[in-house]
N, C-alpha and C positions, 0 to 999 in steps of 0.2 A: 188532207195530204200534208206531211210533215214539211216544215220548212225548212230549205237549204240551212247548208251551218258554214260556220269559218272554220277551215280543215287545215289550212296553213297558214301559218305554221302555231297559233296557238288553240286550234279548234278542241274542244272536248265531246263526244256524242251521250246527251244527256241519257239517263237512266229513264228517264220519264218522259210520256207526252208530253210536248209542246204546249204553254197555257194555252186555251182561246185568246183570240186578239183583243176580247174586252178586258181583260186582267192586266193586259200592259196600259202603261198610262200614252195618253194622247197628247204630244205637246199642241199646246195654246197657248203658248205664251207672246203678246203683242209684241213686235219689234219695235213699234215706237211706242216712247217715254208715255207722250201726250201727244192727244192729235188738232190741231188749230184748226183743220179743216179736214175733211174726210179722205183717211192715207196720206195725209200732209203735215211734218211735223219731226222733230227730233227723235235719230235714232239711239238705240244700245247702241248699237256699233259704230258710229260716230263718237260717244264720250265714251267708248273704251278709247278711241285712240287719242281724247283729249286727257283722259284721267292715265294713261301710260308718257301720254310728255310731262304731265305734271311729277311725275313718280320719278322720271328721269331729274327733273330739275331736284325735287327733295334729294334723292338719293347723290344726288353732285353735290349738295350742299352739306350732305352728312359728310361725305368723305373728303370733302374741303377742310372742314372741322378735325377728322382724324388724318389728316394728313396724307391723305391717298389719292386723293385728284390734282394735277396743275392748276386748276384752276381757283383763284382766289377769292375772286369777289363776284357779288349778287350782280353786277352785270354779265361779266364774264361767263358766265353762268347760262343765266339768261340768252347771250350769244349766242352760245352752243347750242342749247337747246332749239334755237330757232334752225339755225342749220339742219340740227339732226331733223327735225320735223319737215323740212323739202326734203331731205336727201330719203327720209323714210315713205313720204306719202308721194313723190315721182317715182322711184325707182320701184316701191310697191305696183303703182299702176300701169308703169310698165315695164315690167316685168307679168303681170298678169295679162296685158296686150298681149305680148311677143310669147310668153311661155303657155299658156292655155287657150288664149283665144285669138291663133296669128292669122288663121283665113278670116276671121272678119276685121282683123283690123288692116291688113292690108287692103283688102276690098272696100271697108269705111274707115278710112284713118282715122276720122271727125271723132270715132267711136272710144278713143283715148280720152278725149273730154268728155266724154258721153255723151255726142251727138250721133243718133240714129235716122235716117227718115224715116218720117211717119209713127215715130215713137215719141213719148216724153222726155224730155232730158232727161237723165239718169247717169251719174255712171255709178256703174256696180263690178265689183272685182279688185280685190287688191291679192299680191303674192306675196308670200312673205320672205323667200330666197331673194326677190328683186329689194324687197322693203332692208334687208340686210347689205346686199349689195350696196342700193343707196345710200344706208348709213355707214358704210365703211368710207364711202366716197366726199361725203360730208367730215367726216374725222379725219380722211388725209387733207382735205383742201384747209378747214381752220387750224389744224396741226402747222401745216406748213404756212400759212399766212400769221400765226401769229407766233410762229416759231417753237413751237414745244413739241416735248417728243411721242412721235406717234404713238405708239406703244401704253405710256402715260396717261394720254387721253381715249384710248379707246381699252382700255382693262376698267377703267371710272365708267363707262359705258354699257361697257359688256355687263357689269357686274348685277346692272338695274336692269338691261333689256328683258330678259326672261320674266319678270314680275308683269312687263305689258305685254309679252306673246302672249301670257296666260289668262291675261284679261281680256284679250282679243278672242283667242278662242271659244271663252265664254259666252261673247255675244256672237258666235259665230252658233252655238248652241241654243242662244235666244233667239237668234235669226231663222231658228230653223235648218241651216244649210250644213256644207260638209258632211252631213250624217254620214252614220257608219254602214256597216254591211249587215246582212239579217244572220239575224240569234233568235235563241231561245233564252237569252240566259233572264231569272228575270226583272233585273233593273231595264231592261229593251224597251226603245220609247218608240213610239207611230208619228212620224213626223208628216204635217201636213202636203208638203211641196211632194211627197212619194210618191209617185205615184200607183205604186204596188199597195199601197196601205201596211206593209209589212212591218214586226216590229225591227228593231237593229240598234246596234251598238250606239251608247251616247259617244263614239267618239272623239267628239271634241272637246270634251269633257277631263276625257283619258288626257290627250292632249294639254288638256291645259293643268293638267300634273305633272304630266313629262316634262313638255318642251318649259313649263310655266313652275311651278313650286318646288320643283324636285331640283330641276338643274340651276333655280337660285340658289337653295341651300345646298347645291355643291360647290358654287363658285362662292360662296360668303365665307365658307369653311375654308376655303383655299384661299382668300382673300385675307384673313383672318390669321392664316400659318406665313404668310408672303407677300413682301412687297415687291419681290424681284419685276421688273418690269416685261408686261409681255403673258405673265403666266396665264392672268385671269381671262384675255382676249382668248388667246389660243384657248384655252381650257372650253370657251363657251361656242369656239369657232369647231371643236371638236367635239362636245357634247349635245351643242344643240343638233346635229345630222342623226347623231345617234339616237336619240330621243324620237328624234321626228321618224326614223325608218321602225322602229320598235309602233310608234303610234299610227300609222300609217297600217300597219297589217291590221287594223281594225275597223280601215275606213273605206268607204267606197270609191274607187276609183274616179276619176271625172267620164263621165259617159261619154263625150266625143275622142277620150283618149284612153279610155279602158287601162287594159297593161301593156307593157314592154314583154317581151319575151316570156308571154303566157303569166306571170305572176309579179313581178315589176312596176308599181305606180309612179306618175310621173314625180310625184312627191319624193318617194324614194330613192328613183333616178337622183334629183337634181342635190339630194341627201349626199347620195355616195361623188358626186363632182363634187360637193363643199368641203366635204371628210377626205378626198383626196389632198386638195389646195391645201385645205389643213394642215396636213402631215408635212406640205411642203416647209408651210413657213415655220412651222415649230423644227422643223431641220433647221430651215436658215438663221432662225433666232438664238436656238440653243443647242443643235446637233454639231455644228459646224468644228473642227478641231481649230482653235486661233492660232497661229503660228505667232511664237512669241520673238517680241524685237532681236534682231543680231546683237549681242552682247559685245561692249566693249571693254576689250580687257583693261585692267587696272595698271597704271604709270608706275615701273619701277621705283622704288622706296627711294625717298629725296627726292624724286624730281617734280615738276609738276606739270599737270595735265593739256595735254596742245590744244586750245580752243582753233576752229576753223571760224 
């Protein structure tokens, strides 16, 4: 029996049978590094999110060097980054609480830390709308405590995130998870967690071109044309939704929340609320007409001007 295909919106119906399932490859690939004890041990997906703070702190320090970040010095630096890393790994984890998994965390709170009964400690889940969230919330609170302008330090930010979304996504395809929907096409990988066995989209992969290579070297390019402040945040506050709903029509919905309105992923959803917010503030930053000062006319010739 032929296998389902992706119909929308960029499905193609191949000319040809469907390979057999042996001609697709089988991911096997370990999620952890090395293992100290059996299943116990360092994951990918852990030192992607240590090797995208690290990326964050070079890339502050590049553009400290060319004059595009506030921030001055190898502590300063370092600061920041410490910030961004709670405001990114809380509001990632909840945000993955509340937006994909709100009936068990209201019914296990504990389960935010990754306490389950009768389970191993674990926590697994992070979101990456919450992880953004978070880091916006970390850039306005050191903004404002050490007095610099928001704008300034969150375009120095924006401009490196996208290099760690794309490494995360990676080991989200080492991990196995997220997978995509079933194809035929035939790079389609048999992920083990499937339970269909079916092949389907690398997905995350797609992903981590989109959300991840693609829209760095759009905000380097624009970062590179402009220093106007503001530009490079917005640009990434408006490209990354975009990115993500174009990558999204490739991936499998989450199974306890399928779609919205028959074709709608939650991913998508929370895409189109980002990309609206967006448009706001790129109106309030640079849409806005400034009504220029009341002009004071000039003191007739000889006299001189009345200070109050």
């Amino acid at each position: 029996m032929a296998l389902p295909l992706l119909t929308f919106p960029f499905g193609i119906a191949p000319a040809a049978q469907p390979a057999p399932l042996l001609a697709y490859w089988q991911h096997n690939i370990n999620p952890i590094i090395f293992e100290i004890s059996p299943g116990v041990g360092p994951h990918w997906y852990g030192l992607a999110y240590v090797f995208g703070f690290v990326l964050l702190f070079l890339g502050l320090q590049y553009q400290s060097k060319k004059g595009w970040s506030p921030l001055r010095t190898t502590d300063e630096i370092i600061d920041f980054v410490t910030w961004m890393a709670v405001g990114v790994l809380v509001g990632g984890r909840l945000g993955y609480c509340l937006l994909y998994s709100f009936n068990t965390t209201v019914a296990h709170p504990l389960s935010i830390i990754g306490y389950m009964p009768g389970k191993p400690w674990q926590i697994a889940g992070m979101a990456s709308h919450g992880g953004i969230v978070g880091a916006i919330l970390a850039i306005v609170l050191f903004a404002w405590r050490h007095r610099i302008p928001f704008y300034a330090l969150a375009d120095a930010a924006a401009l490196v995130t996208p290099l760690a979304l794309g490494f995360g996504r990676i080991a989200n395809f080492i991990n196995g998870e997220l997978w995509g929907r079933i194809t035929t096409v035939p790079w389609a990988v048999i992920f083990p967690g499937d339970a269909l066995r079916a092949p389907r989209h690398p997905s995350q992969l797609y992903q981590a071109v989109l959300e991840g290579f693609l829209l760095f070297a759009i905000l380097w390019a624009i970062r590179a044309r402009t220093t106007r402040q503001g530009v490079v945040a917005l640009s990434f506050m408006v490209g990354y939704p975009i990115m993500r709903i174009i990558g999204e029509c490739f991936r499998q919905p989450d199974a306890d929340i399928n779609y919205y309105f028959g074709f709608i992923t939650q991913g998508q959803l929370l895409s189109a609320g980002m990309l609206a917010a967006a448009g706001v503030l790129v109106w309030l930053q640079f849409g806005r007409v400034k009504t220029p000062p009341p002009s004071v006319p000039a003191p007739p010739q000889g006299e001189k001007p009345v200070r109050s």
